[in-house]
N, C-alpha and C positions, 0 to 999 in steps of 0.2 A: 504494500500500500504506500503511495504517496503524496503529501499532504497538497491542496491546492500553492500551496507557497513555492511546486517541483522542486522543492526538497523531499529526505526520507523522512519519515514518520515520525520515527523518534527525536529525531532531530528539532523536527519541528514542532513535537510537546515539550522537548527540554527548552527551547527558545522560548515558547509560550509561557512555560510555568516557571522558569528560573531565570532566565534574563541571561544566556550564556554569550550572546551578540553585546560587545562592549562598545562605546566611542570613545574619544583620543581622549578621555579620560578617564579611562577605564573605570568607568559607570557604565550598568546595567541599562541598555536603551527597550527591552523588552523586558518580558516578565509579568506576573499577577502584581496587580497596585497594591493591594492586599494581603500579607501572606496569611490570613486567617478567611479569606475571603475570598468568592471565583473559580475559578477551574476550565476545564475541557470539557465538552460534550461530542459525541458521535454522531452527526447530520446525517439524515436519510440510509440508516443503515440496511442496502435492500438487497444483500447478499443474501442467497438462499441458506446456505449453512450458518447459522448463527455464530457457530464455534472460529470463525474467521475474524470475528472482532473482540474472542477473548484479552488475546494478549496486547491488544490498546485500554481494556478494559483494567487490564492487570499494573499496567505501566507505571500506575500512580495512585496513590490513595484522590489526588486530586485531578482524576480523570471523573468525572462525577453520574454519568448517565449514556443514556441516547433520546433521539427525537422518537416519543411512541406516537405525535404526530403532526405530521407539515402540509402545511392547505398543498401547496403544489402536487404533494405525493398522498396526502389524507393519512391513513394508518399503514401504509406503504403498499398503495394501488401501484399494480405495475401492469403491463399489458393485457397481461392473464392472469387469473387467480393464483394464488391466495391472495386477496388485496389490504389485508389485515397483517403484513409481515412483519415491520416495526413492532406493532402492538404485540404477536408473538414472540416475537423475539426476548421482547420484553418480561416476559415469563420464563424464558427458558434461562435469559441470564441470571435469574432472581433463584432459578430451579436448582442453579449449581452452588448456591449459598454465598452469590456475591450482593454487595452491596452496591444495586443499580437506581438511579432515580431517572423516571422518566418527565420528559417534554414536551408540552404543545406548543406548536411555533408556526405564527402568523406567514414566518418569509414573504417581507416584505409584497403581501398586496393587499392591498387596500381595501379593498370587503375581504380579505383574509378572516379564516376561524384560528382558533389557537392563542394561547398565552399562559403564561406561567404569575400567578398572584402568591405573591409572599407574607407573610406574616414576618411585622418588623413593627418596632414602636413608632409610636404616633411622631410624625415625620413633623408636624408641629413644634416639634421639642425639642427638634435634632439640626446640625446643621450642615452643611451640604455634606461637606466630607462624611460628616457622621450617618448621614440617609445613603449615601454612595457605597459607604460600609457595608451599613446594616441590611444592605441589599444583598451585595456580595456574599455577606454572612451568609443570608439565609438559603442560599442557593449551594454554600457548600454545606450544612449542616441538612437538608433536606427540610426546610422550612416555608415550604411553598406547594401549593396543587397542581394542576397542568387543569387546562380548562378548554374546552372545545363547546362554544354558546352556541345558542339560536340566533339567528339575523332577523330581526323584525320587519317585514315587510308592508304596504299600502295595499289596496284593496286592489290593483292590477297587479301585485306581486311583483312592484320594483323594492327595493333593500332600502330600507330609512336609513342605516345608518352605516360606516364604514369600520365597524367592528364588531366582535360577539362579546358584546360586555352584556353581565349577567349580574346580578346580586345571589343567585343560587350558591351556598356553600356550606362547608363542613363548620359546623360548632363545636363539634364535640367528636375526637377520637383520640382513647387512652383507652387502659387497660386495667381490667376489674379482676384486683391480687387478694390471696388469701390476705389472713392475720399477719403470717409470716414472710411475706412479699411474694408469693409465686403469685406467676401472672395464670389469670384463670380465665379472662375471655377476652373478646374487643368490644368494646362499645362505641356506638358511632348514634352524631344527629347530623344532620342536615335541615337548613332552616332557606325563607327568602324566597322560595319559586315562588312564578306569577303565581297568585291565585284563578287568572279568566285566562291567559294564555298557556301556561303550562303545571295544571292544578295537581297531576300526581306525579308520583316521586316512587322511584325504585333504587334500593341500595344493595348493592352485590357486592359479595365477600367471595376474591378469588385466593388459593392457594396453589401449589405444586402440584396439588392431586384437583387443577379444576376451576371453574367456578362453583361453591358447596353449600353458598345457601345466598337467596332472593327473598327477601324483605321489602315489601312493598305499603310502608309507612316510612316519616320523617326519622324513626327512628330503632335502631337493632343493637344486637348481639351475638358474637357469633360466639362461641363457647370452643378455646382450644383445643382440639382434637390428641388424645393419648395415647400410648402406646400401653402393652403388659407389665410395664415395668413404671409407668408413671411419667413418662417422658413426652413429651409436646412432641409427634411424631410426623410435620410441616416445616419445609424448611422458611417460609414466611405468610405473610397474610397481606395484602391489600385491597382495598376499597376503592370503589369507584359507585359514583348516583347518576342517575340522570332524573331529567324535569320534562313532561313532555303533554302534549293538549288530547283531548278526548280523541281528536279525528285528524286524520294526514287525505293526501291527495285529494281537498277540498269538500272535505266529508264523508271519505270510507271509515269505518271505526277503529282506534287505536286503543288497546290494553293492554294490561301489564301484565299478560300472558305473551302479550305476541314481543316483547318488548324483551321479558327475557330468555325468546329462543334465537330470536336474532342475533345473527352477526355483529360488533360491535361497528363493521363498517359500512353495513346496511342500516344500522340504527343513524347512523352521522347523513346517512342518504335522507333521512325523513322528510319530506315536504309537500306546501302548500301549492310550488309556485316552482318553475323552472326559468331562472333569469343568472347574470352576474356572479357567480359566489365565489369568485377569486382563482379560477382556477386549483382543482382537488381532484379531481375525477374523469380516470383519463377515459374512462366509456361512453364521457359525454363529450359535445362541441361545447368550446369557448363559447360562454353568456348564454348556453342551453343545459344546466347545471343544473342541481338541488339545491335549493335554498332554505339550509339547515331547519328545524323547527325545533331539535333536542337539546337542552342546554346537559353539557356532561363533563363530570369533574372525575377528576384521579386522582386518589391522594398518596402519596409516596407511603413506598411497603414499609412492613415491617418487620426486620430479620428473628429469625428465632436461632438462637444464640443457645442451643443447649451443649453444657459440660460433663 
């Protein structure tokens, strides 16, 4: 592999993450601004064998993820199926006990779906440097969701607005431990979906062995799975919700039965209206697209760490 810089790979994450390119004062002209802060991500990773982007994976503690999805590619459409490979992928690296976080990423167009919302203190408080930080931070400490909106459209089904900003999100995921600290399930809320545009809500709990259980309220638990011996027998857990209206294709009926047999990249297809949606889908012509209706978040895994 070689990086777009036609440099080699490694080269050009040590360049990125250490600053190994000097000027005539031998100061570091590249590098993370941050060293607690930032990192590497894996763009469009749509290699069929997943196992080909281990050892970029492996390279660095601060190699921090891959894209599970980019408007261009969506959850990684390629000419033929599977068009969900990103998104798989994204489980198989999580499956080997790595510590992977995934991304949704706009690239650059402008009704583009995609974006990564962080959790960071009230930006009010803080000042540039300090919000430029605390961004950074949270993007290496895994302190942010991946977000794939809905695009609100007019009554001809042109796009209002030129992004998938959503108020749908997670409030609430931690983990419900005995007396003695062992962790004994997840607990998740989800709060903020439209109430008249997209009033039900579905929260799915995937692991190694799956997706294992569908909850179709603002709120669940999924109870860690044991082994004979008492051991949390899952190498992780992640969540992911979506928010979505009664009816798609301008009134056939939509339920949260049909919602969790579907493909996660036929759920992103859902719509009212075929116009502009940034280019995502490569089955369709430019500006004869799906124009999202599902607002869907991801919330980064989490490792089960047994000793």
């Amino acid at each position: 592999l070689t990086a777009r810089t036609l440099i080699p790979w490694r080269q050009a994450f040590s360049e990125a993450l250490d600053g190994e390119r000097v000027n005539n004062k031998g100061e570091p002209i590249e590098g993370l601004q941050f060293e607690d802060g930032g990192g590497i991500t894996i763009n469009h990773p749509s290699r069929a064998d997943y196992s080909e982007y281990l050892e970029l994976l492996d390279f660095d503690d601060r190699v921090l993820g891959i894209e599970v999805w980019n408007q261009h590619y969506a959850f990684g459409t390629q000419e033929e199926p599977p068009h969900d490979r990103y998104y798989t992928h994204w489980d198989n690296f999580l499956s080997t006990g790595r510590r992977v976080y995934g991304f949704a990423v706009q690239d650059h167009r402008f009704r583009g779906r995609g974006r990564s919302v962080l959790l960071v203190p009230n930006p009010d408080d803080r000042t540039r440097e300090e919000r430029k930080r605390d961004a950074l931070r949270a993007y290496r400490q895994g302190q942010f969701i991946a977000v794939v909106g809905a695009i609100d459209t007019d009554e001809q089904g042109n796009p209002l607005s030129a992004s998938d900003y959503t108020d749908f999100h997670f409030t609430r995921i931690d983990l419900d431990k005995s007396s003695d600290g062992e962790p004994l399930a997840v607990r998740v809320n989800v709060s903020e979906n439209d109430p008249i545009k997209r009033p039900n809500v579905q929260i799915r709990f995937i692991t190694n062995r799956g997706m294992e259980k569908v909850v179709n309220t603002n709120e669940a638990r999924f109870e860690l799975p044991r082994d004979d011996e008492g051991l949390i027998n899952r190498r992780y857990v992640r969540v992911e919700a979506m928010a979505f209206p009664n009816t798609h294709n301008q009134g056939e009926e939509l339920t949260t039965d049909m919602i969790a047999q579907w493909n996660i990249y036929d759920i992103a297809k859902i719509h009212d209206y075929l116009g502009d949606a940034g280019g995502g889908f490569l089955e369709y012509e430019r500006g004869n697209e799906p124009i999202g209706l599902v607002d869907m978040i991801f919330a980064q895994p989490i490792r089960i760490m047994n000793q």
